[in-house]
Each structure stands twice: as structure tokens, then as C-alpha cells.
Jmol script that loads the backbone (N, CA, C; Angstrom):
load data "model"
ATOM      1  N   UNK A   1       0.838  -1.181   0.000  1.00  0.00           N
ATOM      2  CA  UNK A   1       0.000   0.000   0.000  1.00  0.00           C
ATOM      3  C   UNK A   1       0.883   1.244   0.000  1.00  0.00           C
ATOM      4  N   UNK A   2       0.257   2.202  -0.639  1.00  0.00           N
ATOM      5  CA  UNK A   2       1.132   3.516  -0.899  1.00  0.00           C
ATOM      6  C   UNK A   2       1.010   3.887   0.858  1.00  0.00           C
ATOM      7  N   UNK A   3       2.465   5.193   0.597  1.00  0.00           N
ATOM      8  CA  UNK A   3       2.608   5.664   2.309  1.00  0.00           C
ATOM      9  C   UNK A   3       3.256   7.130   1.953  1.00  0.00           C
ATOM     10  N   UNK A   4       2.775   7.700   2.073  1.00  0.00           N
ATOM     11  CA  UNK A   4       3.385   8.894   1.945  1.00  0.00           C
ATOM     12  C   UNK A   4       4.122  10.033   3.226  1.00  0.00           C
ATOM     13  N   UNK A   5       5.375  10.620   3.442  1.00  0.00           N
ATOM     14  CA  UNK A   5       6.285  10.991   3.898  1.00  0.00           C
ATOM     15  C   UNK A   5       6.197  12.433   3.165  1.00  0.00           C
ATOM     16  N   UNK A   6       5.945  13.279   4.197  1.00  0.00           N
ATOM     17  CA  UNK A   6       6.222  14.865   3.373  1.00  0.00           C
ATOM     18  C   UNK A   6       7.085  15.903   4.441  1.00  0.00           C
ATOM     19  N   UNK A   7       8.075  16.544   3.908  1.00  0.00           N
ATOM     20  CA  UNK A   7       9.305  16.906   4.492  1.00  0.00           C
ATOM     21  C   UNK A   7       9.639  18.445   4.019  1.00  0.00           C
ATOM     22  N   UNK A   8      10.628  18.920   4.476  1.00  0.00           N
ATOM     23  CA  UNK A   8      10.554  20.642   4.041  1.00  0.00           C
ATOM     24  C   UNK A   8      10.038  21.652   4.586  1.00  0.00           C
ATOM     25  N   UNK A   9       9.278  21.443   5.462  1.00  0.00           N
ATOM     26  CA  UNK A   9       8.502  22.750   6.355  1.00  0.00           C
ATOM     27  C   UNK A   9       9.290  23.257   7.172  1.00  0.00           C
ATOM     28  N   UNK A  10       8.921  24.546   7.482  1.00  0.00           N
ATOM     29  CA  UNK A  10       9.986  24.780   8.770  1.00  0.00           C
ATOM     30  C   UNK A  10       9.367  26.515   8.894  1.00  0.00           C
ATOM     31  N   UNK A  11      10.154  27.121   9.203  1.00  0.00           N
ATOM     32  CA  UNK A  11       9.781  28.664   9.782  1.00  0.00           C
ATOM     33  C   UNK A  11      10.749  29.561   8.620  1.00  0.00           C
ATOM     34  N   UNK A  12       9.867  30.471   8.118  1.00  0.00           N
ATOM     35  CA  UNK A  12      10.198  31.288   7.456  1.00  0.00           C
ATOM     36  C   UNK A  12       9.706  33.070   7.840  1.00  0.00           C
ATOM     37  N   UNK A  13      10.461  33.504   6.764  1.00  0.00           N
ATOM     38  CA  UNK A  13      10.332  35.214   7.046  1.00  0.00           C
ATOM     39  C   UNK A  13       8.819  35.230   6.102  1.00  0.00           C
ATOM     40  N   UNK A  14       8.296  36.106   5.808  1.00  0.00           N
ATOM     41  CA  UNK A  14       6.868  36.687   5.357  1.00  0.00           C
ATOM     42  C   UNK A  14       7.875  36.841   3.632  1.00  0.00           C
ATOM     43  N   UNK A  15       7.204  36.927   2.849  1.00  0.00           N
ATOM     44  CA  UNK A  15       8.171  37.256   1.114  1.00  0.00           C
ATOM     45  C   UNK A  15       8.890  35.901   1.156  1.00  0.00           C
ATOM     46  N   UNK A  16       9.753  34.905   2.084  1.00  0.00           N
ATOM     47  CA  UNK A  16      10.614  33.772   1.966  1.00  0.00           C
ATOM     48  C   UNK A  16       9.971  33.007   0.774  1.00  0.00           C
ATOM     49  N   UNK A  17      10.556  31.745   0.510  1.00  0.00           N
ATOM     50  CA  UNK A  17      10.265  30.510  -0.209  1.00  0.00           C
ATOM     51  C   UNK A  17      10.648  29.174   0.543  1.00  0.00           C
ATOM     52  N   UNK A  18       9.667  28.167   0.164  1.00  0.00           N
ATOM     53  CA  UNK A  18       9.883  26.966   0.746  1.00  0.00           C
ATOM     54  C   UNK A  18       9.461  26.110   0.181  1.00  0.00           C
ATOM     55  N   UNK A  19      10.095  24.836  -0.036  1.00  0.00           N
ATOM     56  CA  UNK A  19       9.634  23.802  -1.120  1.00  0.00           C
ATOM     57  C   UNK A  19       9.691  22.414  -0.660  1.00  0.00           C
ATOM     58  N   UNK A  20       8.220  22.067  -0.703  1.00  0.00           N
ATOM     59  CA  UNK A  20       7.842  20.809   0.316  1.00  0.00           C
ATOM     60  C   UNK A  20       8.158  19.892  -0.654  1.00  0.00           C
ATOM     61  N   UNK A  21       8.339  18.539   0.374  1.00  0.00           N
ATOM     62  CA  UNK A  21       8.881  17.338  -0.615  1.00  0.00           C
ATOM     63  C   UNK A  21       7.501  16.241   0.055  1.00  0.00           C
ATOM     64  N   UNK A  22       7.115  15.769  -1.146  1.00  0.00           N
ATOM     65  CA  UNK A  22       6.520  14.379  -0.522  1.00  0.00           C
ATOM     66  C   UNK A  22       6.754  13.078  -1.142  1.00  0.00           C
ATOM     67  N   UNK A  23       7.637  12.087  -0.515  1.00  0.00           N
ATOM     68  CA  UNK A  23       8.432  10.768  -1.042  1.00  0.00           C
ATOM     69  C   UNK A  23       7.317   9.713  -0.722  1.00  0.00           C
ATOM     70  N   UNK A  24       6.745   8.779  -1.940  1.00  0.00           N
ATOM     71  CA  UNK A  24       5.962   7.698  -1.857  1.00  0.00           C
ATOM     72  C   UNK A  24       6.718   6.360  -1.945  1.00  0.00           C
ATOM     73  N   UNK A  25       6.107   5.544  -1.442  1.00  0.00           N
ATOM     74  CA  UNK A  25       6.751   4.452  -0.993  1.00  0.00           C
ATOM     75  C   UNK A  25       5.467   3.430  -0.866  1.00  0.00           C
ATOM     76  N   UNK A  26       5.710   2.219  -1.232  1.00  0.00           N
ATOM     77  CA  UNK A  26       4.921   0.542  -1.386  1.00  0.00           C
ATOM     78  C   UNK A  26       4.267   0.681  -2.268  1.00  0.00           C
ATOM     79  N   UNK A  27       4.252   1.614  -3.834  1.00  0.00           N
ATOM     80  CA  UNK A  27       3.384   1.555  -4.712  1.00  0.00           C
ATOM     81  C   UNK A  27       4.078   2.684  -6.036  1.00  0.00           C
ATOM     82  N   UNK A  28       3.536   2.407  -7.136  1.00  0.00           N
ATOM     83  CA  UNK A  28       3.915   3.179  -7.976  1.00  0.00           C
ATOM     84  C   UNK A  28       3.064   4.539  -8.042  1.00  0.00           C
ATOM     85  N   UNK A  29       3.314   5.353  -7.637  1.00  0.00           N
ATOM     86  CA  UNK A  29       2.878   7.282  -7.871  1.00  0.00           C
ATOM     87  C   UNK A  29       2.487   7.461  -8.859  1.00  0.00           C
ATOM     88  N   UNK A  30       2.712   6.997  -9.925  1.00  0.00           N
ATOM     89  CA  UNK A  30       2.470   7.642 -11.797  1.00  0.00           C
ATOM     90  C   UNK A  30       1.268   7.065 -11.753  1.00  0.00           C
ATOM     91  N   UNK A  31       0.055   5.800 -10.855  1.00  0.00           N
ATOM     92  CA  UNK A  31      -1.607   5.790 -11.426  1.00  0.00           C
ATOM     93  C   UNK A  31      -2.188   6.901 -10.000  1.00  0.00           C
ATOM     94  N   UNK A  32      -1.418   7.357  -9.225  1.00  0.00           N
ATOM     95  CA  UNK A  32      -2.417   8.298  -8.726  1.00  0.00           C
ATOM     96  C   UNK A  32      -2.648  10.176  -9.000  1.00  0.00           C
ATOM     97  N   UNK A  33      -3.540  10.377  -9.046  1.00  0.00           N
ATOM     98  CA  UNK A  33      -3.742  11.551  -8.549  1.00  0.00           C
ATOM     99  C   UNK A  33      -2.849  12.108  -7.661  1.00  0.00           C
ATOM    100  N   UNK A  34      -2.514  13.283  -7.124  1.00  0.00           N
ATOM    101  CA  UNK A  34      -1.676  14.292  -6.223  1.00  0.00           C
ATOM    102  C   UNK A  34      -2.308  15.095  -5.952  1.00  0.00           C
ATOM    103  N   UNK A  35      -2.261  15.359  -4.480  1.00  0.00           N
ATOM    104  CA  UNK A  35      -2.491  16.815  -4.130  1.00  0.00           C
ATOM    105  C   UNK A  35      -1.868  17.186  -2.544  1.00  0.00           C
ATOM    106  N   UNK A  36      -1.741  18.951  -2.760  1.00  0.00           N
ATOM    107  CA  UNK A  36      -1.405  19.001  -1.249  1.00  0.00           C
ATOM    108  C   UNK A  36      -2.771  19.856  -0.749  1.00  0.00           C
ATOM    109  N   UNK A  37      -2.800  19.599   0.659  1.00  0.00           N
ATOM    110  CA  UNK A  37      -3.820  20.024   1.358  1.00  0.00           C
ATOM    111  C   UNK A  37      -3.765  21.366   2.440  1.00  0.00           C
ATOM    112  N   UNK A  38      -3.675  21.712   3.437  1.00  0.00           N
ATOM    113  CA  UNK A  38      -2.654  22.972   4.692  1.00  0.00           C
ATOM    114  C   UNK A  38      -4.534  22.993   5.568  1.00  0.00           C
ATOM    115  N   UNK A  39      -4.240  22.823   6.516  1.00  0.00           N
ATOM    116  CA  UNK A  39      -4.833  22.847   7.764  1.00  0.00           C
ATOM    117  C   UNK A  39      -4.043  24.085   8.771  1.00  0.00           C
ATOM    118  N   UNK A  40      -5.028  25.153   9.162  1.00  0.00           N
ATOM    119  CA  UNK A  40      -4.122  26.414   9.706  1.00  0.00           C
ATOM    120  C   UNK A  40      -5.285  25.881  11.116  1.00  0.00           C
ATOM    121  N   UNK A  41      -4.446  26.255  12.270  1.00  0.00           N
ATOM    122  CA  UNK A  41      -5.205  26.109  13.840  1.00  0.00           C
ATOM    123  C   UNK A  41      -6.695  26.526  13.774  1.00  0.00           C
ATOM    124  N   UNK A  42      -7.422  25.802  14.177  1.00  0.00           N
ATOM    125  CA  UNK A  42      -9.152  26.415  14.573  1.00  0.00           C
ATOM    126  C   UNK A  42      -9.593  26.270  13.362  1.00  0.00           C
ATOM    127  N   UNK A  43      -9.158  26.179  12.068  1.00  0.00           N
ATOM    128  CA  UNK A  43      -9.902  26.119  10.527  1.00  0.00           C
ATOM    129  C   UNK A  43      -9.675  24.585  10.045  1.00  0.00           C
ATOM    130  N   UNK A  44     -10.468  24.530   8.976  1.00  0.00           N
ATOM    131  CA  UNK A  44     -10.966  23.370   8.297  1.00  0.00           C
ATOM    132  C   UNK A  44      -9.690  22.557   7.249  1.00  0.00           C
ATOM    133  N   UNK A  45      -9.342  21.983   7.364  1.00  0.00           N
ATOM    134  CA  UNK A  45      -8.501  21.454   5.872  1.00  0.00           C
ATOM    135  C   UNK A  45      -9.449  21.992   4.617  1.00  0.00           C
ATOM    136  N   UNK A  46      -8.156  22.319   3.831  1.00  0.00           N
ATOM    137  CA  UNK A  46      -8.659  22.944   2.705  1.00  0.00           C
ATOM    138  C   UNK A  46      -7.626  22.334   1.426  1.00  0.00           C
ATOM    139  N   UNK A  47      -8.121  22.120   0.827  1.00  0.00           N
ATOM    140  CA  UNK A  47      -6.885  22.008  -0.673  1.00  0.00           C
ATOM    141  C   UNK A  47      -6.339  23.442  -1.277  1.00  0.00           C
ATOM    142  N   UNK A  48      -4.759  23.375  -1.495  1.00  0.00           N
ATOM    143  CA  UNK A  48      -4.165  23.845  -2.028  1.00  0.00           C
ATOM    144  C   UNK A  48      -3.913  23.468  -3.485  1.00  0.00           C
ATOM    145  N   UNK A  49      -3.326  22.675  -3.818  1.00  0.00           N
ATOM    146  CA  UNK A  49      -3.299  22.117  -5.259  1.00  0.00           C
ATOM    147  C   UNK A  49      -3.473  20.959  -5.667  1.00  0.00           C
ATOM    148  N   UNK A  50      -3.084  20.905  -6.739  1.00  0.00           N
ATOM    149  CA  UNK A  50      -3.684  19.100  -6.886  1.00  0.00           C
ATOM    150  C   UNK A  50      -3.143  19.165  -8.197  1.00  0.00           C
ATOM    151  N   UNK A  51      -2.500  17.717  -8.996  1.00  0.00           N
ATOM    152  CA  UNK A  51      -2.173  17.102 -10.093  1.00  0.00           C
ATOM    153  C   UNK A  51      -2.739  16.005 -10.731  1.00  0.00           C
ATOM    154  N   UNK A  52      -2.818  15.534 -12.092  1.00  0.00           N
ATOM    155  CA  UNK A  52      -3.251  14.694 -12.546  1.00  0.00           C
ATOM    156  C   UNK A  52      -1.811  13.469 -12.784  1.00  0.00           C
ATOM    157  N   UNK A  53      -2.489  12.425 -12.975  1.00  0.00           N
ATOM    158  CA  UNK A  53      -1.363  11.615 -12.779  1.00  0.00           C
ATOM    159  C   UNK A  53       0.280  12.156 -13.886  1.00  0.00           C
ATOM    160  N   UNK A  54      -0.248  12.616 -15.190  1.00  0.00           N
ATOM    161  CA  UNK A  54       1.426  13.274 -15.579  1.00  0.00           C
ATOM    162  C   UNK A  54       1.283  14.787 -15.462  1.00  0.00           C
ATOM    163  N   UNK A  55       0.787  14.873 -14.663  1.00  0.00           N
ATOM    164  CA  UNK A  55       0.481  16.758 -14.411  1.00  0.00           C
ATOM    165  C   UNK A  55       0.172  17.544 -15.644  1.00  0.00           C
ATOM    166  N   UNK A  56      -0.313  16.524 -16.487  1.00  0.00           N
ATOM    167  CA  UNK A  56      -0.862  17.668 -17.435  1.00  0.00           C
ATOM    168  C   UNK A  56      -2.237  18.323 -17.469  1.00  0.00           C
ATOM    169  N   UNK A  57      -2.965  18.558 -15.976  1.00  0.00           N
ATOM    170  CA  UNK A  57      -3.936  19.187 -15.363  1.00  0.00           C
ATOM    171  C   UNK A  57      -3.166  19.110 -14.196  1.00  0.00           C
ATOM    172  N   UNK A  58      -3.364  20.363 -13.458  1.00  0.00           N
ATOM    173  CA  UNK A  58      -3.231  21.135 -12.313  1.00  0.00           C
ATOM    174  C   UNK A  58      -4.035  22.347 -11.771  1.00  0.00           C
ATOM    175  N   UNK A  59      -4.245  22.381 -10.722  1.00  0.00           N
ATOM    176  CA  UNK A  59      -5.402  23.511 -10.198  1.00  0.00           C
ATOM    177  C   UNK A  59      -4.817  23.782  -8.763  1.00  0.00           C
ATOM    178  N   UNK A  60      -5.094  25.325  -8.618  1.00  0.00           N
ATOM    179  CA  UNK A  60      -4.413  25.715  -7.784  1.00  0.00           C
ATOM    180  C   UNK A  60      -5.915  26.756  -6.586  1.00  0.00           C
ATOM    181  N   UNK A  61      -5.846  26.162  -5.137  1.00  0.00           N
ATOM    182  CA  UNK A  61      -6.810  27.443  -4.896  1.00  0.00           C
ATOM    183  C   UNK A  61      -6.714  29.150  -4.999  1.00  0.00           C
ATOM    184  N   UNK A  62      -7.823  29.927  -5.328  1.00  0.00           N
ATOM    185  CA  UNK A  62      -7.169  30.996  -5.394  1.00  0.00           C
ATOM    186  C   UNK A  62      -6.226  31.897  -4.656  1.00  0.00           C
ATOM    187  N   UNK A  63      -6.356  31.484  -3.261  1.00  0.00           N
ATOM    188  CA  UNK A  63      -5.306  32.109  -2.284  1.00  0.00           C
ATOM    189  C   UNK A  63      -3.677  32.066  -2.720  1.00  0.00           C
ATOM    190  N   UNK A  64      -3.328  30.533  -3.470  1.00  0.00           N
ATOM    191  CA  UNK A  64      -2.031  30.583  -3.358  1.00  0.00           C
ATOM    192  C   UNK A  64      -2.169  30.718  -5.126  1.00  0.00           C
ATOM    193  N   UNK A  65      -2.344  30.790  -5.902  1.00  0.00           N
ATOM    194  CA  UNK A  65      -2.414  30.911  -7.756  1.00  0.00           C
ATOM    195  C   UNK A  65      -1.009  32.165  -7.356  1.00  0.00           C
ATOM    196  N   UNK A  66      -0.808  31.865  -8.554  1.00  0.00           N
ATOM    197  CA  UNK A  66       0.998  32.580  -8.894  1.00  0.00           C
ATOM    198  C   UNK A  66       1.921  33.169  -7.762  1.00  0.00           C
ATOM    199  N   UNK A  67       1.595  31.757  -6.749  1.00  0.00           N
ATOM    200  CA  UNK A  67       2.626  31.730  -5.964  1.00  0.00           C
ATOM    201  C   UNK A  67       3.228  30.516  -5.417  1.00  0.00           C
ATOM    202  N   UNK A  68       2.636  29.625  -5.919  1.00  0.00           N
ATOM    203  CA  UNK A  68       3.232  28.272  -5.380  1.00  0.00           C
ATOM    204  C   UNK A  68       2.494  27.270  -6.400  1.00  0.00           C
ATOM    205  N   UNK A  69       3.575  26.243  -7.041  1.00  0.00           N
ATOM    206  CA  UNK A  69       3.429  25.472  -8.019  1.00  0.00           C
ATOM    207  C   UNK A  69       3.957  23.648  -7.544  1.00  0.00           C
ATOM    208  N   UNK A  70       3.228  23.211  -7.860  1.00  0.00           N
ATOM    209  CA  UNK A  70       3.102  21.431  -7.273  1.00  0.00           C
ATOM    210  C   UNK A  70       3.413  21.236  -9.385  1.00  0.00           C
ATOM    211  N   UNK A  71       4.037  19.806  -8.500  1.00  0.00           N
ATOM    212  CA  UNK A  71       5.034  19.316  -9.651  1.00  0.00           C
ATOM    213  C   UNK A  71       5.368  17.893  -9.052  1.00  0.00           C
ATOM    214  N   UNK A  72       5.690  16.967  -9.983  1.00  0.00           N
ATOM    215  CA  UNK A  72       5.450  15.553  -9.280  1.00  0.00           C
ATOM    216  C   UNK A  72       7.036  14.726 -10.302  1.00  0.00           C
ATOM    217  N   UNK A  73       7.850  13.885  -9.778  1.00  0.00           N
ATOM    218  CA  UNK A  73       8.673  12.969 -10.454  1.00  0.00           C
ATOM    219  C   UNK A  73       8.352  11.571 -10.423  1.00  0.00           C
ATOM    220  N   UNK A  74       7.471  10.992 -11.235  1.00  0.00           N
ATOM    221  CA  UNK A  74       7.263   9.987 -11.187  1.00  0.00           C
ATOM    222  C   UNK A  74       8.177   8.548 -11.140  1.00  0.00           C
ATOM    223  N   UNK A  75       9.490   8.964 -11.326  1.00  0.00           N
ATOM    224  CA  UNK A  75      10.426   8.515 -11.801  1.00  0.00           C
ATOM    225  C   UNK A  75      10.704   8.003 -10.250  1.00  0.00           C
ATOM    226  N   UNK A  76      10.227   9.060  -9.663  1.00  0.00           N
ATOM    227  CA  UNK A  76      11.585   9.138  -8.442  1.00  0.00           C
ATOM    228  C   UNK A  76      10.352   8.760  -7.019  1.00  0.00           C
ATOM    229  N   UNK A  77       9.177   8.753  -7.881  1.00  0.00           N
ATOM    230  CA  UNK A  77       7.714   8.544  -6.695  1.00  0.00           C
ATOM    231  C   UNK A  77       8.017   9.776  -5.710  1.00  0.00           C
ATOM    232  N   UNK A  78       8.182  10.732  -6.279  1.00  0.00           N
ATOM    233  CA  UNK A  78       8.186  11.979  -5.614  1.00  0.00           C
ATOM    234  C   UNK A  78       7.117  13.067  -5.895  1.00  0.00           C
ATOM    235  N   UNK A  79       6.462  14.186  -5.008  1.00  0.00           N
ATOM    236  CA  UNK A  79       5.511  15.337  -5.590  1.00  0.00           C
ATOM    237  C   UNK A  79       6.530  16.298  -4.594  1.00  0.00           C
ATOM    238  N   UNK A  80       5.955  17.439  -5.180  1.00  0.00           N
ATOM    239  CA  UNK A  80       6.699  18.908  -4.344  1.00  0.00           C
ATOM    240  C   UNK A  80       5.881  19.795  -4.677  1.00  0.00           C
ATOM    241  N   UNK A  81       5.986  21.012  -3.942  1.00  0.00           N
ATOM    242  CA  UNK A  81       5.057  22.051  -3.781  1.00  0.00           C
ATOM    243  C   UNK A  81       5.886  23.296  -3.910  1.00  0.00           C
ATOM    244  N   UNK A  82       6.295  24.045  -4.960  1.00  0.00           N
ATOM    245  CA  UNK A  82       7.407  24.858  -4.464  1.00  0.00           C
ATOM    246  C   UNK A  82       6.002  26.383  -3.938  1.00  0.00           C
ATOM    247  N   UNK A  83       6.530  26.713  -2.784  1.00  0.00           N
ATOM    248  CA  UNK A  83       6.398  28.160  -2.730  1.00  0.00           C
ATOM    249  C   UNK A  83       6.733  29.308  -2.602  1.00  0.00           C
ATOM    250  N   UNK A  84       6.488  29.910  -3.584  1.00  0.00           N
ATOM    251  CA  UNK A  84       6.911  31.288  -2.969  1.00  0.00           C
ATOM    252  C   UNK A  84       5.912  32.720  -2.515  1.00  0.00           C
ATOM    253  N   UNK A  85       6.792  33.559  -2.069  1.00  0.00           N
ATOM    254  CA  UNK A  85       6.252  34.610  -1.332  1.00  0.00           C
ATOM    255  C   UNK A  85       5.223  34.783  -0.331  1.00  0.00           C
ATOM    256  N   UNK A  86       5.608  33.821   0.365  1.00  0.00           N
ATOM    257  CA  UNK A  86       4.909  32.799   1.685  1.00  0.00           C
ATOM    258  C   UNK A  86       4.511  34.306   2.569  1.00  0.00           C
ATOM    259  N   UNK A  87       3.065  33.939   2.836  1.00  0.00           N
ATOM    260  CA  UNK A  87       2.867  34.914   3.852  1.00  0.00           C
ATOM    261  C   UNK A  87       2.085  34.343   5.034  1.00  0.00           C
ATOM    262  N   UNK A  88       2.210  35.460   6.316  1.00  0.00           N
ATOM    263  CA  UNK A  88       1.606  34.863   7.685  1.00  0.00           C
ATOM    264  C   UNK A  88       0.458  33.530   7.322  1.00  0.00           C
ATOM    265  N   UNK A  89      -0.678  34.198   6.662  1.00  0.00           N
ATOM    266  CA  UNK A  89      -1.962  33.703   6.566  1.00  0.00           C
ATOM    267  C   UNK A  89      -1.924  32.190   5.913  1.00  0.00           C
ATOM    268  N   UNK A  90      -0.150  31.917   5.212  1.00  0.00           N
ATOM    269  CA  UNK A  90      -0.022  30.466   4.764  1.00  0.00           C
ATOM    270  C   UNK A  90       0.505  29.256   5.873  1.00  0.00           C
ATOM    271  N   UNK A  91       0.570  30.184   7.047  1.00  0.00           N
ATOM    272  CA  UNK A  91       0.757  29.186   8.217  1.00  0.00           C
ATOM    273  C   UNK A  91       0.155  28.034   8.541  1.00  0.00           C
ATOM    274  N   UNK A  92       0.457  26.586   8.465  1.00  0.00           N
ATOM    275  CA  UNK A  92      -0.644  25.658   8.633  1.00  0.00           C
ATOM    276  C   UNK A  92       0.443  24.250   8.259  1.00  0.00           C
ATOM    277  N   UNK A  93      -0.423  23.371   8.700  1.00  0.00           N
ATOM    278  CA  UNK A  93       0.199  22.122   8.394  1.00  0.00           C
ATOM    279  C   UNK A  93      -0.239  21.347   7.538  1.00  0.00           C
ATOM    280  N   UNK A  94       0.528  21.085   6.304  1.00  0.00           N
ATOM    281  CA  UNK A  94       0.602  20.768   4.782  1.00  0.00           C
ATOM    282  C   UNK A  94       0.772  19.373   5.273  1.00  0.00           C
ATOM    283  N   UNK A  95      -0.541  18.454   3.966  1.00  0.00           N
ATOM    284  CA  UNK A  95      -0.754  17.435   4.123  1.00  0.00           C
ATOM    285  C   UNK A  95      -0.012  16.669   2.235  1.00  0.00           C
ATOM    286  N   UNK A  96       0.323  15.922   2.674  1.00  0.00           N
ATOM    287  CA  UNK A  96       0.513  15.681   0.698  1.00  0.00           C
ATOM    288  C   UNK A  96      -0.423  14.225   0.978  1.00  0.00           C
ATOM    289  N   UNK A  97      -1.220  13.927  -0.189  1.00  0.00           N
ATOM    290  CA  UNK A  97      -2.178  13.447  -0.740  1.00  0.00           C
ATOM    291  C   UNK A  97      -2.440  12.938  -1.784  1.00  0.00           C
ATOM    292  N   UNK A  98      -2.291  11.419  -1.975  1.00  0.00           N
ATOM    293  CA  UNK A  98      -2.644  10.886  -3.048  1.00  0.00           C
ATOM    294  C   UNK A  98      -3.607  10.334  -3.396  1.00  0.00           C
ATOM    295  N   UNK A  99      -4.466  10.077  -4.522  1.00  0.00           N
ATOM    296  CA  UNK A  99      -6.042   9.362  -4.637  1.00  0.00           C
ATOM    297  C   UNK A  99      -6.299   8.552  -5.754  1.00  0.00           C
ATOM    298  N   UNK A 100      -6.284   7.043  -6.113  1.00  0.00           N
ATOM    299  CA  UNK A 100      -6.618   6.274  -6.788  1.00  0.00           C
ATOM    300  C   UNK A 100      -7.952   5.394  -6.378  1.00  0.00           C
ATOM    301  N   UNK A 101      -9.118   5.730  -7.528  1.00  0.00           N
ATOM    302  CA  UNK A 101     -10.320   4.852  -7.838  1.00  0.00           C
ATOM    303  C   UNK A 101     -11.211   5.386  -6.070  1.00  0.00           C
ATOM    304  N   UNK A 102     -10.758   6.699  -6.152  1.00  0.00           N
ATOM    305  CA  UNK A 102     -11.796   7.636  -5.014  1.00  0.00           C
ATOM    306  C   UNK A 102     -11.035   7.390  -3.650  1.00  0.00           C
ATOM    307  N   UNK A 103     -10.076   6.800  -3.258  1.00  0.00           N
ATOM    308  CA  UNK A 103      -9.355   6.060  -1.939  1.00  0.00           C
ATOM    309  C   UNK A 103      -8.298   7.158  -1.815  1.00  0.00           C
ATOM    310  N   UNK A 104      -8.494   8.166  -0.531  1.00  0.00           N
ATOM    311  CA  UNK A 104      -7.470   8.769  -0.239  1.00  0.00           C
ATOM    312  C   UNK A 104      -6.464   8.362   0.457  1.00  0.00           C
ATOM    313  N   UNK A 105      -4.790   8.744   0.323  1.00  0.00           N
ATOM    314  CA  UNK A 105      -4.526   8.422   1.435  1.00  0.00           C
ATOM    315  C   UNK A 105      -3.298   9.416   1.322  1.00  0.00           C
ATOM    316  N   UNK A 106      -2.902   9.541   2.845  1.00  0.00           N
ATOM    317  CA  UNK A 106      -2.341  10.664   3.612  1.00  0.00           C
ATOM    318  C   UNK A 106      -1.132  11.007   3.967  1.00  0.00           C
ATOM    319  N   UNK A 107      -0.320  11.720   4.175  1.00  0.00           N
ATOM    320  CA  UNK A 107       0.579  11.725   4.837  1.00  0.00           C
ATOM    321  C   UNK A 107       0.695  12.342   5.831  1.00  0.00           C
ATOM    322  N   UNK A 108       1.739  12.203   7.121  1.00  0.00           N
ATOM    323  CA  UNK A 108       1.501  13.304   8.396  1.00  0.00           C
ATOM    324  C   UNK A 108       1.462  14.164   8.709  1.00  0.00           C
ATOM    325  N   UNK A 109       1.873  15.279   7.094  1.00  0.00           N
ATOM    326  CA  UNK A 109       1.396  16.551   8.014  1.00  0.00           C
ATOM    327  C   UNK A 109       3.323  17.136   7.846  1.00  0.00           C
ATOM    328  N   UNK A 110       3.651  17.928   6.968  1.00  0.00           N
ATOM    329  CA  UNK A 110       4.746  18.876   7.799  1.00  0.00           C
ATOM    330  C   UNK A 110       4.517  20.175   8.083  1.00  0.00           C
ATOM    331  N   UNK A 111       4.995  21.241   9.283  1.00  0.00           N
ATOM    332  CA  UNK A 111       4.544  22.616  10.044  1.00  0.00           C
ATOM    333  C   UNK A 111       5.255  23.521   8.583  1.00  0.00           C
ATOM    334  N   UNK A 112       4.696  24.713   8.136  1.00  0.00           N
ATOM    335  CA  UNK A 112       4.755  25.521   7.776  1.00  0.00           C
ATOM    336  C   UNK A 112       4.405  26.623   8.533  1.00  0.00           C
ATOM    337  N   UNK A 113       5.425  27.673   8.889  1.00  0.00           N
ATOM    338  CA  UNK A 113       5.298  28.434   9.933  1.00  0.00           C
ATOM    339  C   UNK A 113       5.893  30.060   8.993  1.00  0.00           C
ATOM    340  N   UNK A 114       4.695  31.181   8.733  1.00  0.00           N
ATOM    341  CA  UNK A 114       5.221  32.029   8.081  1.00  0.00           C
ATOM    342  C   UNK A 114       5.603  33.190   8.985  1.00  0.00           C
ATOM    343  N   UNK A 115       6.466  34.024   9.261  1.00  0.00           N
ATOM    344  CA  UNK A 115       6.713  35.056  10.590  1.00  0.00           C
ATOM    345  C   UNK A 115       6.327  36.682   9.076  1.00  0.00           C
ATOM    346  N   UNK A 116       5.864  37.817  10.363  1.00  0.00           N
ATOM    347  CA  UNK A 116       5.379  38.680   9.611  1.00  0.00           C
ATOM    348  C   UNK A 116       6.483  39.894   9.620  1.00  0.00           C
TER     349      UNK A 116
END
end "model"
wireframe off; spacefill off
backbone 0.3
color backbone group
């Protein structure tokens, strides 16, 4: 069964960049779907982006659009999230997310912490 591992978060300045990694493992990445998710304290999980299995569809919510781009190596059973110009309000803990035949499944969560 797929397992996903997502890495890269950490504390940044407000304008910084940060580029999440999420490494899959017990399954091949290239038949699923991708996406990352960010859960901020007291609020709801929400999706951030999402890929099609060769990323030739991608959708981004409007909060983060031309500022942070998800990108996937199938090669390597890898997805990433690069962002930039990270601000306070992107504070939250980023989930990476894969989905084959409607079956989500998860990874733990790394802290994204934006300072103002």
C-alpha cells in the first residue's frame, strides 16, 4: 500500500520561499492523482493544489495561484510544492495526498510556519 512521507517545512520570514517534498513508498505514484492540502489552527482542511497523474492538469486554490506550483517525479515517486512569497496567513500544516479509484490516502502533516 502507498505511504506517503512529506518533508521541508519549517519557519520562514513573510516574502521567503519553501519547497515541500513528498516521497511515496509501497506503490507506484504515476496511477495516482496528487495533491497538497494545509490545515491552519481552529480552521478546516482545505486544498491547495492538486495534479493529474502526468500533471498535465493542475489547479491551484485561489489564495495561493501565482505563488506556489506542485510538480510531481514519477520517476523518483516523488511530488513537491514549491512556494513562494509565503505569507503569515499560509501558516498551517501541509498534508501531501494521493487518490486512486476515489481512496485517499495521507501523509503526516509537515509545520509551515510564516513570521510577519
Amino acid at each position: 500500500q502507498l505511504q506517503l512521507v512529506e518533508s521541508g517545512g519549517g519557519l520562514v520570514q513573510s516574502g521567503g520561499s519553501l519547497r515541500l517534498s513528498c516521497a511515496a513508498s509501497g506503490s507506484n505514484l504515476d496511477r495516482y492523482a496528487v495533491a497538497w492540502f494545509r490545515q491552519a489552527p481552529g480552521k478546516e482542511r482545505e486544498g491547495v493544489s492538486c495534479a493529474t497523474t502526468r500533471s498535465d492538469v493542475t489547479n491551484y486554490a485561489d489564495s495561493v495561484k501565482g505563488r506556489f506550483t506542485i510538480s510531481r517525479d514519477n520517476a523518483k515517486n516523488m511530488v513537491y510544492l514549491q512556494m513562494n512569497s509565503l505569507k503569515p496567513e499560509d501558516t498551517a500544516v501541509y498534508y501531501c495526498n494521493a487518490q486512486l479509484d476515489n481512496f485517499p490516502i495521507w501523509g503526516q502533516g509537515t509545520q509551515v510556519t510564516v513570521s510577519s
